[in-house]
N, C-alpha and C positions, 0 to 999 in steps of 0.2 A: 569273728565275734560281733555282735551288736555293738554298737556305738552306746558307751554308758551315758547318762543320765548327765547334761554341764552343768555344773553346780555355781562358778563362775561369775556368768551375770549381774547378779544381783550386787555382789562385791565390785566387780566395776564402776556398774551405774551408782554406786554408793560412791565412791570415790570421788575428788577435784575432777571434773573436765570429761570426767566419766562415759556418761551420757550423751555429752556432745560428741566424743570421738568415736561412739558408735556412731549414731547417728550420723557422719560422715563417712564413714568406715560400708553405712546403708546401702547410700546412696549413691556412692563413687563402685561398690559392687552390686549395684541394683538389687538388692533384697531387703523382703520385707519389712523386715523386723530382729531384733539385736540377738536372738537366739542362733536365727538362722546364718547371721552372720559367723556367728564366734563357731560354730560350727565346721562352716564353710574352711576357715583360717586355722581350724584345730586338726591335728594329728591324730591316730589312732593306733595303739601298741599291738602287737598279736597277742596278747594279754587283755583288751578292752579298754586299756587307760588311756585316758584322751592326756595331749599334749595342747595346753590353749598355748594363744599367740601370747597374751600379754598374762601375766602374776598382778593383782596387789599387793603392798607391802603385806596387807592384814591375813593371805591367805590362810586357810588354817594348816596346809602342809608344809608350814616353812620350818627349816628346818635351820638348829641354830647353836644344834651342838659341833662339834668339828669333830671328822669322820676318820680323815687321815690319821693313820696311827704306825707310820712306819718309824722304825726305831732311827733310822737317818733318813733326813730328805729325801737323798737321791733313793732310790731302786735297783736291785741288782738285774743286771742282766746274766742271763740266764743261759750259753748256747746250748742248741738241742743237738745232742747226739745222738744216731740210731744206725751209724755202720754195722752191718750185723758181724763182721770181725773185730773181735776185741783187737789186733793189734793195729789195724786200720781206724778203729776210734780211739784207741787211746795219741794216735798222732794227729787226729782231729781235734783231741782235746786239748793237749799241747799248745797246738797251731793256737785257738783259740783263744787260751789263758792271754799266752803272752802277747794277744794281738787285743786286748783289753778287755775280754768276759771274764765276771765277776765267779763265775761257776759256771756247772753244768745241768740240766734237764736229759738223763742218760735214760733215752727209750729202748727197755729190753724187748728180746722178739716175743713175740703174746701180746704184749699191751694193749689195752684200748685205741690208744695212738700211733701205734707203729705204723698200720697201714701198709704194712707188706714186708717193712725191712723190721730194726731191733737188734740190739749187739746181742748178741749169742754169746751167755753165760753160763754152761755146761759144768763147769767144776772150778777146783779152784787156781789151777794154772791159769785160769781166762781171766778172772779176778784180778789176777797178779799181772796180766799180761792188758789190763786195761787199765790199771793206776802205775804200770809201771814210769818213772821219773815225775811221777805224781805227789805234789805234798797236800794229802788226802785231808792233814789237816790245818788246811789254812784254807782249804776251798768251800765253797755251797755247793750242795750239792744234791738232787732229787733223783730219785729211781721212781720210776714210772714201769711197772708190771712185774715189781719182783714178787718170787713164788715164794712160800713159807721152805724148801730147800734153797733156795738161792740164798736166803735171811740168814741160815745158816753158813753157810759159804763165806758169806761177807761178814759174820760172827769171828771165825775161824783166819780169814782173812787179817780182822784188821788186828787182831791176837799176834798175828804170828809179827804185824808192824808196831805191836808193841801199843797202837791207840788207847787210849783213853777217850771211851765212849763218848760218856758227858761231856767233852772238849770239841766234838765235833761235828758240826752243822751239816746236818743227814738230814731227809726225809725220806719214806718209806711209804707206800700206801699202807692207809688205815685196815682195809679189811683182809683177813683173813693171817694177819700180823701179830694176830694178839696171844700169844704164847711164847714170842720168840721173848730168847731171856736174857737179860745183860746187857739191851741197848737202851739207850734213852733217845733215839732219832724222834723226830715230827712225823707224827700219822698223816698221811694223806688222804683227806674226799676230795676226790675228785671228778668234779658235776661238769667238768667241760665236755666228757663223751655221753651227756644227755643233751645239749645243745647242738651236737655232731650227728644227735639221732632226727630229731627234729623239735627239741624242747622249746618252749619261750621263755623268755628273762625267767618271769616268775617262778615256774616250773622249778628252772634250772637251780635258783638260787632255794625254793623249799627241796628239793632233792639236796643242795650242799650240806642244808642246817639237819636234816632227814639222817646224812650218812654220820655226822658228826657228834650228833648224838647217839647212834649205833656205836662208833669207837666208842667212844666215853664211857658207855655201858658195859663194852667187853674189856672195858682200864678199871674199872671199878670191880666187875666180878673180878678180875684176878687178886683184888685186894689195894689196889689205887685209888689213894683219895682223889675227892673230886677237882678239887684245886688245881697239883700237882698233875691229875689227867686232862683236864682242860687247857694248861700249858704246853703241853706235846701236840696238839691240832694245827693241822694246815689244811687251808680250801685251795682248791685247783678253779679258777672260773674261765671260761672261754673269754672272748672280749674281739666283736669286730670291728668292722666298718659304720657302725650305727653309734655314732659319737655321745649323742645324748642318754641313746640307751645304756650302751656300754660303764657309760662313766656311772650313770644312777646307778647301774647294777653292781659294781665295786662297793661303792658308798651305803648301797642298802645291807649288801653282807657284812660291812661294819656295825648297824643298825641291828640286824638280826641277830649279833654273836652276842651284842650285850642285852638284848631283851633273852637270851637263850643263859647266859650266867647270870641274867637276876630271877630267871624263872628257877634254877638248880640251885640258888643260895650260893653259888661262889661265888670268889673274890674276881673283879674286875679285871683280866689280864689280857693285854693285846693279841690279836688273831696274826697269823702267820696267813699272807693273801699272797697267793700266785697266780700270774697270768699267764695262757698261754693265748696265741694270737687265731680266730678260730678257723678250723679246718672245713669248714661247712663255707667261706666264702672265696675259696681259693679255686681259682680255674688251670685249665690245663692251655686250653687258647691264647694268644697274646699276655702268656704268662708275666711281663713286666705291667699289667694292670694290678698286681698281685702285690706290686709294691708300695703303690699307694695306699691299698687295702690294710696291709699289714702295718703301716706308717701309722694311718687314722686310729688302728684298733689299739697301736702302743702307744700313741698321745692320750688315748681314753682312756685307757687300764692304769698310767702312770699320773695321770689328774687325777685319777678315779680312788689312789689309793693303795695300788698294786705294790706290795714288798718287792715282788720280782716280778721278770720280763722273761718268758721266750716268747720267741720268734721265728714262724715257721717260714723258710725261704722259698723265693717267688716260685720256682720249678718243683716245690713237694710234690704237687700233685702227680708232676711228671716223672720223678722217679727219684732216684737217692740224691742228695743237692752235692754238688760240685762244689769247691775251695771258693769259684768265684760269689755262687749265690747264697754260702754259707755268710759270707762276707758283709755282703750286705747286708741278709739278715742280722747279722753284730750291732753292724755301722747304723741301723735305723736307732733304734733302741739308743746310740753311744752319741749318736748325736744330737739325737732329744734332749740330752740332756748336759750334753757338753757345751754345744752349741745354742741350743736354743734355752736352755740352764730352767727346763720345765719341773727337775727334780726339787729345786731350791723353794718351792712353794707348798705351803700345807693347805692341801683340802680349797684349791681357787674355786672350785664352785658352790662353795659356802653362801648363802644369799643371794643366789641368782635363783629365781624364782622358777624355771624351768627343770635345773637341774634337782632342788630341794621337793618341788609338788612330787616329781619322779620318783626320786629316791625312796620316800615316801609311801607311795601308793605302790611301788613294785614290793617293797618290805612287806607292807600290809598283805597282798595279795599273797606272797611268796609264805608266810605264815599261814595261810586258812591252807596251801598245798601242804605244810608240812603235818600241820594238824591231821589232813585227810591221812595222808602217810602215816602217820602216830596211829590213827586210828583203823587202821588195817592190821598192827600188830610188827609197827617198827619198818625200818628198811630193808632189812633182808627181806623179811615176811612178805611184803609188797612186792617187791622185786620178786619171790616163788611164787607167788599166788598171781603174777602179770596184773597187777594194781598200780603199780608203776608205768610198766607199758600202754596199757589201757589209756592212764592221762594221759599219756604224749600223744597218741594215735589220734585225737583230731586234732590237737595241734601240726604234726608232721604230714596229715592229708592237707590240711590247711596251707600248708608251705609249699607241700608240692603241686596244689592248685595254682596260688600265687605264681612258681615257677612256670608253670604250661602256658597261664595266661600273660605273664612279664609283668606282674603284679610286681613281683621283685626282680628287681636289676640287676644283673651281674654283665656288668660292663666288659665287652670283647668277648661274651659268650653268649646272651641272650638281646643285648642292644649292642651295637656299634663294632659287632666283630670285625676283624681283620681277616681278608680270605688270605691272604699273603704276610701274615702275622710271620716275623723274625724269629727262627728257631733257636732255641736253647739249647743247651747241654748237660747232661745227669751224669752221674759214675753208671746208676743201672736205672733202663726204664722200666716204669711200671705201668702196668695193663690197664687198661679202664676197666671201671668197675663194672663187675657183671649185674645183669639186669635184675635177676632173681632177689640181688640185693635190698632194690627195694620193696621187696615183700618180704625179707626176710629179718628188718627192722633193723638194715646194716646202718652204717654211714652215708650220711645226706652231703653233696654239694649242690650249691647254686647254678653253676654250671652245666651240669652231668647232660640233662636231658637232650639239651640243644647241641652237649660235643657227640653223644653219639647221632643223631641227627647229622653233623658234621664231616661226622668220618661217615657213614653211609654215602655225602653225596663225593666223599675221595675218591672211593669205589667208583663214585659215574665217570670217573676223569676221562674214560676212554671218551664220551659223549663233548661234543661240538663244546666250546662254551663262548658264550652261556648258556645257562639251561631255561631262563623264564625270561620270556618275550614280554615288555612291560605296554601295553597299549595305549596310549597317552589321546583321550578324546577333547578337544577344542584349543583353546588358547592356553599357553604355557602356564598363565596364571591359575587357572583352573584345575590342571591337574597336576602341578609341582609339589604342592603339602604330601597328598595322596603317592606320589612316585616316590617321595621319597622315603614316609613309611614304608610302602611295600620293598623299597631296597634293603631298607636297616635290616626287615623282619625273613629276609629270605637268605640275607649273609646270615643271622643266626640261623643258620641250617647249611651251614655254607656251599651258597647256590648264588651263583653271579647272575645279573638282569641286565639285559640290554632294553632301550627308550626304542620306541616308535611312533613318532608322531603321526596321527591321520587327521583329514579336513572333516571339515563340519557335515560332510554328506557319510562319514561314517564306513567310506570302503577301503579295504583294505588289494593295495594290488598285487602284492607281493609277499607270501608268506611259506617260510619252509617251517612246516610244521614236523619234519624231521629233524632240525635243528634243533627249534625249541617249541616242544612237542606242550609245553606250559603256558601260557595266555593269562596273563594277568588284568584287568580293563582299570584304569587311572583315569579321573577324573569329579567333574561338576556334578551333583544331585540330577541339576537339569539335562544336560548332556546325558546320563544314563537312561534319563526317562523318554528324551526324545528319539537316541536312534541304538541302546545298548541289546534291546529285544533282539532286530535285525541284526546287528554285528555279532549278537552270542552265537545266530544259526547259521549264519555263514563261515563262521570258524568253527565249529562243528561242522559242517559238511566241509570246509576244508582239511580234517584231520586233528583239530587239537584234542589232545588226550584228557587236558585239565583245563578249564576255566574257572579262574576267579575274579571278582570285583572288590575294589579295594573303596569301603564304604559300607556302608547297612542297604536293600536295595532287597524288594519282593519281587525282583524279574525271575521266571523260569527257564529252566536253561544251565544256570550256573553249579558249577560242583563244590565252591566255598566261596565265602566272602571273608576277608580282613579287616579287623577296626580296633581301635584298642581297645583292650578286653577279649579278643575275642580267644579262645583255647586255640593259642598261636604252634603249640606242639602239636596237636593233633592236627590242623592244616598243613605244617609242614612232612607230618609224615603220611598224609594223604597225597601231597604232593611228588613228593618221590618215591612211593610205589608207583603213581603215575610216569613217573620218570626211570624207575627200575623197569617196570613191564617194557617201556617204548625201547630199551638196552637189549632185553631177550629177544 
């Protein structure tokens, strides 16, 4: 999106000292003028909202009410369960509780989330055979893809346990729930599998307010006052690695629930906020990067305001998570808050200038989506009529540019892979995702592009390695920046490079271009211009299959150049077709 309009400025230079500290700020980054400064130093949301460096106190997005509204400090964590055998999750569940999770997040098979697995809830011996030595009520607990038959099942179920509904902390998703009769469980929207598809904050969060006013409406036609239905609601938000984001975006669906109950004339009642940690940043490659990831997204979700925590463990991606990576996933969540006693705090980024402008302007935005949505003829509607899909779609092309070009980062898959990345262990692996998916408006990761890219160049393993011959023309100093981008960007493909250094006349004495049939040229502006002409045709007639120059550069001859920015997927897999063909 275009970079909006900084509004900023003028509140500065109004300011004490204002004016001087741009005008230093000018100078020390050699630019013109205080516009282009604050610019320079300012962030950009995939929503359009800029992030300045500095707030005024006087901004006008401060924001001064306190957002946090969990009924205790802490947050519950939450573990996700999705063995698709009921009696293999209910010892997962077990395991769990008494290893200190608060409850469960029980992902059935179907789910938005499942992603392959999901306990398998068939009747009602599976019921009984996944709560069995279960105290169903003393625990939290969320179902994620229950069907309007399962509703019943678990009607039936907790009857036969003698529950008392209203005594126990259920949720359910919201739609398609609304007939079932004799529970009082929490409805679930659940907007984290439009962030999964390729949504933006804003998006994500006017789709949360979108479904929940859907529920509401199908609590009220059944004859549910407003009030009483607005108490049964729970949001699901995704929550990554984008700390600043992440957190505003907690903090603004606090903002939105109560502009949403003064807009209906109800009574003020706190929202039921779940987190789960998102599945859009999780890689399969050097999967212990995956636990930072998830660390960053539950420090955000749980400043940000999050009732609960799950937390998807480092190997999801890879396939059903093991006792040990279950584990961790607990222990991040349990010791945020044990240890680092993050729970004990309401709403810390109250008056930090960064996080309130945020909060703010995602709210606002996230409202003109829900309106659009309203004015399609509600959620469903939108969602039949592809009005919903429709918005995301340049968003989610937008994502996937960013990915091709490493716009966006995903550390150990698109920068700083590990070719020899420490293997994990799953109960079951799961397949990468098929390609069609992205046409078919599956599930987005950050990752995806460059691991299958990755596994294509496994397949070359028969082939020498390495496969890209890096050509290093002049002095080390010259071509060192340059070598070492072209390394970082060819492991994201994972394709090993060996260095050759050649002298200043440019010849090369020795080259098996059956080895490494790929020719990369590393180096100086100057060095290119003075002898890259000749060295592109002499490796050409000596056999190389692919040539590229790592740099921006109008010589003829070459089959791609590398720079940052440039559509790094499409090099890469231009690359190893060249590298597939030299195999046949």
């Amino acid at each position: 999106m275009a970079k909006a309009e900084f509004s900023l400025q003028e509140m500065i230079e109004a300011a004490p000292q204002g004016r001087e500290w741009l005008d230093g700020l000018s100078k020390s980054l050699g630019q013109t003028g205080h516009k282009d400064v604050l610019e320079k130093l300012s962030a950009v949301t995939d929503d359009g909202l800029v992030i300045a460096p500095i707030y005024p106190l006087t901004h006008p997005h401060k924001q001064t009410v306190t957002l946090a509204a969990r009924a205790d400090k802490a947050w519950k964590t939450l573990t996700r369960i999705d063995h698709p055998s009921a009696i293999e999750a209910n010892a997962q569940l077990l395991h769990d509780l008494e290893q200190g999770a608060d409850g469960a997040l029980l992902v059935l098979a179907g789910s938005n989330s499942a992603h392959g697995f999901g306990i398998d809830l068939p009747d009602l011996s599976s019921f009984k055979a996944l709560f069995g030595n279960i105290f169903v009520d003393a625990t939290s607990i969320r179902f994620d893809g229950m069907s309007a038959a399962q509703c019943d099942l678990w009607t039936e179920f907790c009857s036969a346990r003698g529950y008392d509904h209203n005594a126990l902390n259920i949720s359910i998703n919201g739609q398609g729930t609304k007939d079932l009769k004799g529970v009082s469980a929490n409805l679930i929207a659940d907007a984290s599998k439009w962030h999964n598809k390729g949504a933006t904050a804003a998006q994500e969060l006017g789709l949360a307010l979108a479904e929940t006013v859907s529920v509401i409406r199908e609590l009220c036609a059944g004859g549910t006052d407003i009030n009483p239905a607005s108490k049964r609601l729970s949001v699901t938000l995704s929550s990554d690695a984008d700390q600043f984001e992440s957190m505003a975006k907690f903090r603004a669906m606090r903002l939105l629930w109560r502009k949403l109950l003064q807009t209906m004339n109800a009574d003020e009642t706190p929202l039921s906020l779940h987190a789960t940690t998102s599945w859009r940043m999780m890689g399969r490659r050097d999967p212990w990067t995956n636990v930072l990831r998830t660390t960053m997204a539950t420090f955000a979700a749980g400043l940000g305001g999050a009732d609960s925590i799950s937390v998807l463990p480092h190997t999801q991606a890879l396939g059903l998570p093991d006792v040990f990576s279950r584990r961790v996933a607990r222990n991040i969540s349990l010791i945020l808050q044990e240890e680092s006693h993050l729970g004990k705090i309401v709403d810390p980024a109250s008056g930090a200038g960064v996080y309130d402008a945020l909060t703010v302007s995602l709210a606002e935005a996230a409202w003109v989506n829900f309106q659009t949505i309203e004015a399609q003829g509600g959620f469903t509607a939108a969602i039949e009529n592809g009005s919903v899909q429709q918005m995301i779609s340049a968003s989610r092309q937008a994502y996937m540019k960013d990915i091709a070009t490493r716009k966006t980062v995903s550390l150990g898959n698109s920068h700083f892979a590990q070719l020899d990345a420490p293997e994990v262990s799953t109960l079951i692996t799961r397949p990468l995702e098929p390609e069609d998916q992205d046409e078919s408006f599956g599930d987005l990761r950050d990752g995806i592009l460059f691991e299958r890219l990755a596994d294509r160049a496994q397949n070359l393993s028969v082939l020498s390695q390495p496969a890209v011959l890096l050509l290093c023309l002049g002095n080390r100093k010259a071509w060192k920046a340059r070598s070492d981008f072209a390394t970082d960007l060819f492991a994201a493909s994972g394709l090993a490079v060996e260095n050759q250094e050649i002298g200043a006349d440019a010849k090369v004495d020795k080259l098996d271009t059956e080895r490494t049939p790929v020719i990369c040229l590393c180096g100086a502006d100057a060095d290119y211009d003075a002898n890259a002409e000749a060295l592109v045709a002499s490796l050409r007639e000596a056999g190389a299959r692919h040539i590229l120059l790592a740099g921006r550069s109008d010589l003829s001859g070459l089959d791609d150049m590398i720079f940052i920015g440039c559509d790094a997927h499409a090099v890469l897999d231009r690359v190893l077709l060249a590298l597939e063909g030299s195999k046949s």
